[in-house]
C-alpha positions as CSV (number, residue, x, y, z in Angstrom):
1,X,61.1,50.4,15.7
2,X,58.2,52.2,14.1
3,X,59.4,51.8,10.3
4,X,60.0,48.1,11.5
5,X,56.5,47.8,12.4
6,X,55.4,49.9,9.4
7,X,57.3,47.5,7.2
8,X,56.1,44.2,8.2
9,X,52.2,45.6,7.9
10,X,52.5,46.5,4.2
11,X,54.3,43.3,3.5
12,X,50.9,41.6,5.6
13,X,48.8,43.6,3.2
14,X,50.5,42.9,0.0
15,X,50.4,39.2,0.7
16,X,46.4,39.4,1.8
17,X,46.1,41.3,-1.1
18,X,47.9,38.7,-3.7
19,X,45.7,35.7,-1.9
20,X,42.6,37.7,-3.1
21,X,44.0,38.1,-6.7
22,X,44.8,34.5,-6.9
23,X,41.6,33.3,-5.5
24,X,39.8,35.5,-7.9
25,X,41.3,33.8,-11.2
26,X,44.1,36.1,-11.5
27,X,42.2,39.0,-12.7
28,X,41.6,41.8,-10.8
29,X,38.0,43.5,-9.7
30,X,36.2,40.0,-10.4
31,X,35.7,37.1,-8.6
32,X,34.2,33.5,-9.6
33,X,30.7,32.9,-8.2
34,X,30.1,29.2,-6.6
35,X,28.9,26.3,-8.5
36,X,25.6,25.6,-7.3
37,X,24.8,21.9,-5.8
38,X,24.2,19.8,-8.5
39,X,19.9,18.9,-8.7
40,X,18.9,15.9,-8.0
41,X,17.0,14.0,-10.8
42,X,14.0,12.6,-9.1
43,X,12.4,9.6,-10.5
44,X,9.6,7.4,-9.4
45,X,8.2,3.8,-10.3
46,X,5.9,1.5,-10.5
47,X,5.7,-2.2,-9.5
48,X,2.5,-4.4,-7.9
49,X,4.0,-6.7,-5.1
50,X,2.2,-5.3,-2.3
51,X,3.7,-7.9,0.7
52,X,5.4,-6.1,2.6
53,X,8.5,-8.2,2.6
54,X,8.5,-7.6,-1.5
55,X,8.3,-4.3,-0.8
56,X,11.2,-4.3,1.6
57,X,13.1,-5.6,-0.9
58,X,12.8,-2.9,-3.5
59,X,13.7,-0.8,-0.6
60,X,16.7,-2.6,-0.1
61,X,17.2,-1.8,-3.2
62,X,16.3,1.7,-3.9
63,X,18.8,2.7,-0.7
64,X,21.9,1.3,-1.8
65,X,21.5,2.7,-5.2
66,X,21.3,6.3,-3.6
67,X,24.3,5.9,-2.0
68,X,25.7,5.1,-4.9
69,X,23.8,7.6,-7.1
70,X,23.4,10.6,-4.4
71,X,22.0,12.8,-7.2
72,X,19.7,10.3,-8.4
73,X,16.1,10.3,-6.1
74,X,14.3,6.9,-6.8
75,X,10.9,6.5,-5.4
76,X,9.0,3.2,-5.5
77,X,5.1,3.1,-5.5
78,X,3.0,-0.1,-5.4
79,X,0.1,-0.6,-7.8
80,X,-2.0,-3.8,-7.8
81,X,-2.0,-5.5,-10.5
82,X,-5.9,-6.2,-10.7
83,X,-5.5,-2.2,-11.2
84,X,-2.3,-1.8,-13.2
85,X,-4.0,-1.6,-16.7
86,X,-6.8,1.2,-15.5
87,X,-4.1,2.7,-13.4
88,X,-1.7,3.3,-16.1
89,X,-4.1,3.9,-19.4
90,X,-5.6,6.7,-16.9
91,X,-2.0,7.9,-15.8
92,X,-1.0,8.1,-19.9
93,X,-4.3,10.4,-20.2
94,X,-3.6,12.5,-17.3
95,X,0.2,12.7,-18.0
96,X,0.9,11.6,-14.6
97,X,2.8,8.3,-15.4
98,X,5.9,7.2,-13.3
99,X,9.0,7.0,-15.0
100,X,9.2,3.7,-15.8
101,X,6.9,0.3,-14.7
102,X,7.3,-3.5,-14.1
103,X,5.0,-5.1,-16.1
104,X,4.5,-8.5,-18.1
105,X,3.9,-8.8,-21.8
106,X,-0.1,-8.5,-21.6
107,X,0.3,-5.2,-19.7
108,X,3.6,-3.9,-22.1
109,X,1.0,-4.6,-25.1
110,X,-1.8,-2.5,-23.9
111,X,0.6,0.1,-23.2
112,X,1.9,-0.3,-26.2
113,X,-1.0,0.1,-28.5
114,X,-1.8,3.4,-26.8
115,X,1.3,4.5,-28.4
116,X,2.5,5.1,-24.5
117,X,6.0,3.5,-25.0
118,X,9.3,3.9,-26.3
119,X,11.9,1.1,-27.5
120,X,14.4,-0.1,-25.1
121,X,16.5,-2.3,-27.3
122,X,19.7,-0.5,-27.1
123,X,19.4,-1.5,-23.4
124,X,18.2,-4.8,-23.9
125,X,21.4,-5.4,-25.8
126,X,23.6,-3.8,-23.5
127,X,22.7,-5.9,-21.1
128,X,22.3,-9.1,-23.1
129,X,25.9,-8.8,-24.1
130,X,26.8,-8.0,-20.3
131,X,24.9,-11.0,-18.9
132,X,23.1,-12.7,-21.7
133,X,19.4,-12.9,-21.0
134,X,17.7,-16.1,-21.4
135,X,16.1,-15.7,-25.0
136,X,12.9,-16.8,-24.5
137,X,12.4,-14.1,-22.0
138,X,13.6,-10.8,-24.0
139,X,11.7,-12.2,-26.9
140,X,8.1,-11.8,-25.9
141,X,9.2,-8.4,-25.6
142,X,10.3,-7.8,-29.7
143,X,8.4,-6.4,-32.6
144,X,8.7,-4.6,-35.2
145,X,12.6,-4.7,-34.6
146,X,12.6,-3.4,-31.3
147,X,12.5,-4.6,-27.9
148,X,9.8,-2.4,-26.0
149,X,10.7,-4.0,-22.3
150,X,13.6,-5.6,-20.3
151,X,12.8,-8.3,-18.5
152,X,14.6,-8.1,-14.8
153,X,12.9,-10.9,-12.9
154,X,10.7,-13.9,-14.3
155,X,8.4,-16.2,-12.7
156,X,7.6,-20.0,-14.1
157,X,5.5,-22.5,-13.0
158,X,6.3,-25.8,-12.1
159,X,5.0,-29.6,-11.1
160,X,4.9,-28.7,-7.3
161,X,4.4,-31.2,-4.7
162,X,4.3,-32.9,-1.6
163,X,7.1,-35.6,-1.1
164,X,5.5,-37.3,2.6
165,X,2.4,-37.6,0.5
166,X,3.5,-39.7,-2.7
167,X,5.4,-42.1,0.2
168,X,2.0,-42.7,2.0
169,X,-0.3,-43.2,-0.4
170,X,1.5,-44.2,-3.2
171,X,4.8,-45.9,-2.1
172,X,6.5,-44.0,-4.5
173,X,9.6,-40.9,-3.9
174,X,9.5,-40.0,-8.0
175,X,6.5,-37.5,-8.7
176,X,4.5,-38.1,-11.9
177,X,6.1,-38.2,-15.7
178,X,3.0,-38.4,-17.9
179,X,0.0,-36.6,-17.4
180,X,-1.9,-39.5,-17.7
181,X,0.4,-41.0,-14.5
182,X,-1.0,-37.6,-12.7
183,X,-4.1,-38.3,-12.8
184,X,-3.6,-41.8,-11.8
185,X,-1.7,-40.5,-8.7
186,X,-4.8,-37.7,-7.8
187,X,-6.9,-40.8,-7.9
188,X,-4.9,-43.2,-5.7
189,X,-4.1,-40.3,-3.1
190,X,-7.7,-38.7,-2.6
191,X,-8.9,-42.5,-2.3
192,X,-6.1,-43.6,0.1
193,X,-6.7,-41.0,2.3
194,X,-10.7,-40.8,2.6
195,X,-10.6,-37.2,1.0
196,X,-8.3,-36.1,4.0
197,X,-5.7,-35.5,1.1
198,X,-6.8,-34.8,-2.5
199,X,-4.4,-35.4,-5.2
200,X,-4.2,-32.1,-7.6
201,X,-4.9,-28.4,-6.2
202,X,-5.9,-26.8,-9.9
203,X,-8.6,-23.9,-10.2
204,X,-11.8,-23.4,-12.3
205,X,-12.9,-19.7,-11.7
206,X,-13.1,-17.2,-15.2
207,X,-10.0,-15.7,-13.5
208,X,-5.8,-14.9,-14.3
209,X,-5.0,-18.2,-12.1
210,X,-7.0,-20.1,-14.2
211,X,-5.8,-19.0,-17.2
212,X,-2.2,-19.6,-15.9
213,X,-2.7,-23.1,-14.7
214,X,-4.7,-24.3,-18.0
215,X,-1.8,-23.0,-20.7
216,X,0.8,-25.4,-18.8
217,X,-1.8,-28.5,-19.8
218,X,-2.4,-26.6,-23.5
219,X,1.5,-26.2,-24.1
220,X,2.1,-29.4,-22.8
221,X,0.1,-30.9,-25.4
222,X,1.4,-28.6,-28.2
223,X,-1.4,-26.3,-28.6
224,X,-1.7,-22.8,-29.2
225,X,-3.8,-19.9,-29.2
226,X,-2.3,-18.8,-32.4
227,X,-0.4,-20.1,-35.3
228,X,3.1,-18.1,-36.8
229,X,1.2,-15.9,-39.0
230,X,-1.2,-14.4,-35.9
231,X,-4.6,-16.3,-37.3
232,X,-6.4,-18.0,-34.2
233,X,-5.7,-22.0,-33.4
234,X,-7.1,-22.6,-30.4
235,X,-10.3,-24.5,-31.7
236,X,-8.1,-27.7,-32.4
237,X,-7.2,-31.6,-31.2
238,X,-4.6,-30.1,-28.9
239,X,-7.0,-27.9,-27.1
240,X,-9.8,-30.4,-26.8
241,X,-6.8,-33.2,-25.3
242,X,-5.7,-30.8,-23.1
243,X,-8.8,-29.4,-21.4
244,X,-10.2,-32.8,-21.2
245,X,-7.3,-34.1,-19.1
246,X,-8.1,-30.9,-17.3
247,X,-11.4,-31.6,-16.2
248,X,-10.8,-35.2,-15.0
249,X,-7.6,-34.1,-13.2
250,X,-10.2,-31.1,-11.4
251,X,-12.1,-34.1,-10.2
252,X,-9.6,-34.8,-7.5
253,X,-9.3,-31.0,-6.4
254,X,-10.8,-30.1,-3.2
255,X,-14.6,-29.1,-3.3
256,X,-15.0,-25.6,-4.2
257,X,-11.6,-25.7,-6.7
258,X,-14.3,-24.2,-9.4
259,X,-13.7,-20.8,-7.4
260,X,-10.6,-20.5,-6.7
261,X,-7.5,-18.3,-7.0
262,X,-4.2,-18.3,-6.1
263,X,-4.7,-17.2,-2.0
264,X,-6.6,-20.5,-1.7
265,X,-4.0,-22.5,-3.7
266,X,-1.4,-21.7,-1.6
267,X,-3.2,-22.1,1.7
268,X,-4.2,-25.4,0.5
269,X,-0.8,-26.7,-0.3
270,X,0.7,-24.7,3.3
271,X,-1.8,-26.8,5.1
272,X,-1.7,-29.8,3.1
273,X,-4.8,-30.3,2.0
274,X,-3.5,-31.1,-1.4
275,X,-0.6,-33.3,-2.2
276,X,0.1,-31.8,-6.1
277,X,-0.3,-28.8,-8.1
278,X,1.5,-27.3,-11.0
279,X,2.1,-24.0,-9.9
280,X,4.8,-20.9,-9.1
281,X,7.1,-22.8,-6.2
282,X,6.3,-19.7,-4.3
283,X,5.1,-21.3,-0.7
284,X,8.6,-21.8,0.0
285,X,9.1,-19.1,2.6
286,X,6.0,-20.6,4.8
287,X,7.7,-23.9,4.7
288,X,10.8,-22.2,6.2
289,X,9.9,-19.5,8.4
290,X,6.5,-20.8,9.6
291,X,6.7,-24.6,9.5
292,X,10.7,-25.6,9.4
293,X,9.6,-28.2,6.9
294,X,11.5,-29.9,3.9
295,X,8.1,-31.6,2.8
296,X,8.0,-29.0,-0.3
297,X,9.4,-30.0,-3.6
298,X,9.3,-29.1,-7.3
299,X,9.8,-31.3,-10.3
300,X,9.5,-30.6,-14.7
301,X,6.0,-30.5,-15.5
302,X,4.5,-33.4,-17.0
303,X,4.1,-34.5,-20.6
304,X,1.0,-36.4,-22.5
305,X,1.8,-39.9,-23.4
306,X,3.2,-40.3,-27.1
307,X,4.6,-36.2,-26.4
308,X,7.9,-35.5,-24.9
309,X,7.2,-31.6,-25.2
310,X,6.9,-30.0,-22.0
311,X,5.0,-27.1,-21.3
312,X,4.5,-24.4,-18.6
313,X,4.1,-20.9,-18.1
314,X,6.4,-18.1,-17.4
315,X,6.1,-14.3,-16.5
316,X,9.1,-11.9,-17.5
317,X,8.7,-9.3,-15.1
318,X,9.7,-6.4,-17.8
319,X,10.6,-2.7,-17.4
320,X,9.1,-0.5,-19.9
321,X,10.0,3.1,-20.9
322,X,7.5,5.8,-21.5
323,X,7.6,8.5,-24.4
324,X,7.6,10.9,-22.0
325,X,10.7,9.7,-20.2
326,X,12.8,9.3,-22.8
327,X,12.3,13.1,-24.2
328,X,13.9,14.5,-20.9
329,X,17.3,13.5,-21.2
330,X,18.4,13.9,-17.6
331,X,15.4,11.4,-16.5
332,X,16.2,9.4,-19.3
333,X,19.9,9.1,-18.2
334,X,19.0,8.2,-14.6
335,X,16.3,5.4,-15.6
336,X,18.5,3.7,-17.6
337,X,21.3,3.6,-14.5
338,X,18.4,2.4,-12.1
339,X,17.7,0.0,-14.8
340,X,21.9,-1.1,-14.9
341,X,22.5,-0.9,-11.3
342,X,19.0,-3.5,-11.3
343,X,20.5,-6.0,-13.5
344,X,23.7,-6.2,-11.5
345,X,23.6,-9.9,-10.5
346,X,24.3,-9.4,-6.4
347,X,21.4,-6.8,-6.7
348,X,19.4,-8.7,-8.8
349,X,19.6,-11.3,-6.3
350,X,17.7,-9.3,-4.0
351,X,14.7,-9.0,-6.3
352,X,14.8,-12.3,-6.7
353,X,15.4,-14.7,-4.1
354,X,15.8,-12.0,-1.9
355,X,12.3,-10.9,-2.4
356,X,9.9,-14.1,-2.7
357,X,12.6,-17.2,-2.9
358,X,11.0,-19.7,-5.6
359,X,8.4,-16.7,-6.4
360,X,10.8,-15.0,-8.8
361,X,14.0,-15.9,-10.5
362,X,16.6,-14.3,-12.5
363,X,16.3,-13.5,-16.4
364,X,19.9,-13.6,-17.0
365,X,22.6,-16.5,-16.9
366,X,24.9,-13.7,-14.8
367,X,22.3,-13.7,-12.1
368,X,21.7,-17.3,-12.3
369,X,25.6,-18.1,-11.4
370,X,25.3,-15.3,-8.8
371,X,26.4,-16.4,-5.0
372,X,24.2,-13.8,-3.9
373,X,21.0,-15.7,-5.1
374,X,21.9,-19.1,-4.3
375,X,23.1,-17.9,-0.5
376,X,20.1,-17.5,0.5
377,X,19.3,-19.8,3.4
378,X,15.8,-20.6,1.8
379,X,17.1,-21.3,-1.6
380,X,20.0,-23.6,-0.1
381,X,17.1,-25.4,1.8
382,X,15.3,-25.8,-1.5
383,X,17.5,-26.0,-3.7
384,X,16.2,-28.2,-6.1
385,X,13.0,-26.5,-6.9
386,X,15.6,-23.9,-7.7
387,X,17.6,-25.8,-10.3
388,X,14.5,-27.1,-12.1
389,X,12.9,-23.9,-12.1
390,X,15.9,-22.4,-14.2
391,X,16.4,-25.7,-16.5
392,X,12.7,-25.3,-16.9
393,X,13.3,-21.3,-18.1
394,X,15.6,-22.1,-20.1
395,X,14.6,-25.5,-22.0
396,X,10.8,-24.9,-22.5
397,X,8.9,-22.1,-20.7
398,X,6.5,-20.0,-22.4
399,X,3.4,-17.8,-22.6
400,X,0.6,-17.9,-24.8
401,X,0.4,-15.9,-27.3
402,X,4.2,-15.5,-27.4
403,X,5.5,-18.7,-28.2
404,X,7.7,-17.5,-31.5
405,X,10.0,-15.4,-30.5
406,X,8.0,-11.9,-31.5
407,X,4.6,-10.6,-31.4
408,X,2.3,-12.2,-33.7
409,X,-1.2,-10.9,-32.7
410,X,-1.4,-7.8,-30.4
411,X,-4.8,-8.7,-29.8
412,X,-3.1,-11.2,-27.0
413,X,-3.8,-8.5,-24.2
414,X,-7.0,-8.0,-24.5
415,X,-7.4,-11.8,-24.7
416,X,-5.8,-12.6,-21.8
417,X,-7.6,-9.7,-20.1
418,X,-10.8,-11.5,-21.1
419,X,-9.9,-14.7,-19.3
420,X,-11.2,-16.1,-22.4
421,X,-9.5,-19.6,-21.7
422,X,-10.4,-19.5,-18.4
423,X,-14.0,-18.7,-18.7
424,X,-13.5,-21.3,-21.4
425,X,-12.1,-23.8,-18.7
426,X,-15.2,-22.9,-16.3
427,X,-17.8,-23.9,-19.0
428,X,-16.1,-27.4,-19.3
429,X,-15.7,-28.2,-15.3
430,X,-19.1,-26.9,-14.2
431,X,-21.1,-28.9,-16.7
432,X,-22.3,-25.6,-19.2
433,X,-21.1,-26.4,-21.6
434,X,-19.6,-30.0,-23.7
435,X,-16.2,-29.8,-24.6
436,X,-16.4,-29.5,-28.3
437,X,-18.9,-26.5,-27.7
438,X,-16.8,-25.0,-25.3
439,X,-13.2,-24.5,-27.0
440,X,-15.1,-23.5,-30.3
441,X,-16.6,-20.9,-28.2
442,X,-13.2,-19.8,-26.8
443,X,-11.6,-19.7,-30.4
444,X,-14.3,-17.6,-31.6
445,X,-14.4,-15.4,-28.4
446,X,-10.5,-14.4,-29.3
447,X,-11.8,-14.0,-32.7
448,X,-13.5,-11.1,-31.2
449,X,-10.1,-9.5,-30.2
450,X,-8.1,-10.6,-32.3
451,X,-5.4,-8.5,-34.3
452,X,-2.6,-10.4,-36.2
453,X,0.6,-9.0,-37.1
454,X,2.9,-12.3,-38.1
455,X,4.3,-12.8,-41.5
C-alpha cells in the first residue's frame, strides 16, 4: 500500500512538473514575463460650439468611438470661436496645441501661415474615394498641391422665411425669385402690417454676421473680392449693385438692425418680428421643441434681375493637423481613426443633424444619403429646408475669397478678420460714407492685407 501511495505522488509530481515546462516555452529554468496592458494613446481636440446640446453631441460621439477604440482616449474641449485664432497662435507658441482642431478656411489660413500645419491630403482622398466629398467644400482647403483640412460638417446659408407671413400680407405661398422682388416683398410686408412685421432681418454692425450676410448679395451679383490671379476686385460694378440693394433692403429691417448679430437674428425670426432673412436655417430646433410650429421654411437665395447666378455662403467645418501631431506616429495613427470613424455617415449624422438640425449639414454625398441624418424627427418635420440646403451646397455655395477651387490670396484671413466688408457695409447703411467712397475704401483696406498667390 505504501509503494502504491509512493507511486501515484511521483507520477503527481512529474505531471506538475511537465505543466511548468510547458508553460515556460519548453525550456527549462526560464519563464516568459507578461505582456504589459497595451497604453492608451490619449488625444484631445478642439471645436467652438459651446450649446450644450452641440456639445452633447460630440459626446455622443467621443463614447461610442472608445468602445470601439478602447485604447484610444479622445478628449473634447470647447473654444469660442471669437477666441479660436488668439487661442491657438498662443497654443502653437507655447507648444500646448490639441491634437487636431475644427476650424474654417480663415482660421486653417492663419494657422497655416505660421507654418503650424501639416497636409492632410492623403486623408482627404481616402475619404473622397470612400464617400466623395462635395468639391466645392475640400477645395477651399488646397494649395500648393495639398489639402491642409478635411471638411467634416459645413454650414450654408439660405433665403429663410416665414410662410403665414407672405399669405397675410402679400397673398402669395412662393417666396421671392429676384432680388429686386425681395425688396418689393420687405416693402409690402412692413407697410401691411403697421411695422408689427418688417420684411427682411439683415445686419449692419463691423462684425462676422455682417460679413456673412453681405457676400450672399455680392456672389449673387457676381462679384468678388479677388480675381483668379489673387490681385483685389472688390472696387467694381458688382460690388457697388450689390451693396446698394443692400442698403435699401436694410430699410425694412427692424430698428437697431445697424447693430446686430446673429443672437438678435435668430430671436427676431423665433418671435417673428421679421418675416425674411437670408441666413443659416438654424432656428429650426425652437420651432420644434419650443413652439410645435411648421411656420419655418427655407428657399434658393435670390438672384438680381438680368443674372441667373445664385450666390450664398457656406462654412466647411475642416479638421486640420498640426506638425506636431503628425511626428508622433502613435498620435498620428489614432487622429486619423477619430478622423475615419467621424466621417462614417451614421456618425456623421450625429454631428450633423444630430447636433443643430439645419445648423450643419454633411460634406459628403455618403452622409447626405444617410437614414441616420434624414431620421431625425426635426429634419423629417423640415424637410425641405433640408433638400435646398444640400442642392444649394452642391450647385452654387461659396466663400469669398475661395471661389476657384484653391487658394489665391492668403491674405483672405486676415481680411476676413478685419471685417473689412462689413465695416464697409456699416459706412454705407449709417450714412458715413456714399457708396462709391465706401467700396473704394474696402478695396483699398484689403489692399492693406493682401497677399496673392494665383497664377
Amino acid at each position: 500500500m505504501k509503494k502504491m501511495l509512493t507511486l501515484v505522488l511521483a507520477l503527481l509530481l512529474s505531471l506538475v512538473v511537465a505543466a511548468e515546462f510547458v508553460s515556460a516555452g519548453g525550456q527549462s529554468g526560464t519563464k516568459e514575463e507578461p505582456k504589459p496592458a497595451e497604453k492608451k494613446v490619449e488625444i484631445t481636440f478642439w471645436h467652438h460650439e459651446a450649446p450644450a446640446h452641440r456639445v452633447a453631441a460630440f459626446q455622443d460621439v467621443i463614447d461610442s468611438f472608445q468602445r470601439e477604440y478602447p485604447n484610444i482616449s479622445l478628449t473634447q474641449e470647447v473654444v469660442m470661436w471669437g477666441d479660436a485664432w488668439v487661442k491657438s497662435l498662443s497654443a502653437l507658441e507655447a507648444n500646448t496645441l490639441p491634437a487636431f482642431q475644427f476650424s474654417i478656411p480663415d482660421l486653417t489660413l492663419t494657422m497655416y501661415k505660421a507654418g503650424a500645419l501639416a497636409p492632410v491630403s492623403d486623408l482627404v482622398k481616402e475619404i473622397d474615394g470612400e464617400y466623395t466629398i462635395f468639391p466645392n467644400q475640400k477645395n477651399m482647403y488646397f494649395y500648393d498641391n495639398e489639402y491642409w483640412g478635411l471638411p467634416v460638417i459645413t454650414m450654408v446659408m439660405l433665403m429663410t422665411y416665414r410662410p403665414s407671413y407672405l399669405e397675410e400680407f402679400l397673398g402669395v405661398k412662393k417666396p421671392p425669385e429676384t432680388w429686386e422682388e425681395t425688396l418689393e416683398y420687405a416693402r409690402k410686408i412692413t407697410a401691411g402690417s403697421e411695422e408689427e412685421v418688417y420684411g427682411i432681418g439683415i445686419g449692419g454692425a463691423k462684425n462676422l454676421m455682417t460679413d456673412e450676410q453681405a457676400y450672399i448679395f455680392i456672389a449673387s451679383a457676381g462679384a468678388r473680392f479677388f480675381d483668379e490671379k489673387g490681385n483685389i476686385s472688390f472696387d467694381s460694378p458688382q460690388t457697388k449693385k450689390a451693396l446698394s440693394m443692400y442698403n435699401e433692403l436694410i430699410k425694412f429691417a427692424p430698428p437697431g438692425a445697424e447693430a446686430w448679430s446673429w443672437g438678435e437674428i435668430e430671436l427676431n425670426i423665433a418671435a417673428g418680428t421679421i418675416a425674411m432673412s437670408p441666413y443659416f436655417p438654424s432656428v429650426q430646433k425652437r420651432f420644434h421643441e419650443e413652439f410645435d410650429s411648421d411656420d419655418y421654411a427655407a428657399a434658393h437665395v435670390p438672384y438680381f434681375k438680368g443674372r441667373k447666378q445664385r450666390g450664398t455662403i457656406t462654412y466647411p467645418n475642416e479638421i486640420h493637423l498640426y506638425k506636431q501631431t503628425v511626428k508622433d506616429a502613435s498620435k498620428y495613427e489614432a487622429v486619423k481613426e477619430v478622423v475615419r470613424y467621424m466621417m462614417r455617415p451614421e456618425i456623421n449624422a450625429v454631428l450633423t443633424s444630430g447636433q443643430e438640425p439645419g445648423g450643419f449639414f454633411p460634406t459628403t454625398a455618403a452622409a447626405a444619403q444617410a437614414p441616420e441624418y434624414w431620421d431625425d424627427p426635426i429634419v423629417k418635420r423640415f424637410k425641405g429646408i433640408h433638400d435646398v440646403a444640400l442642392e444649394a451646397l452642391d450647385q452654387y455655395a461659396t466663400l469669398y475669397g475661395f471661389e476657384y477651387g484653391k487658394w489665391v490670396n492668403i491674405g483672405i484671413g486676415d481680411i476676413t478678420g478685419a471685417d473689412v466688408l462689413a465695416d464697409t457695409v456699416n459706412k454705407i447703411v449709417t450714412g458715413q460714407m456714399s457708396l462709391d467712397d465706401a467700396v473704394a475704401w474696402g478695396a483699398t483696406e484689403m489692399g492693406k492685407y493682401s497677399t496673392p498667390v494665383g497664377k
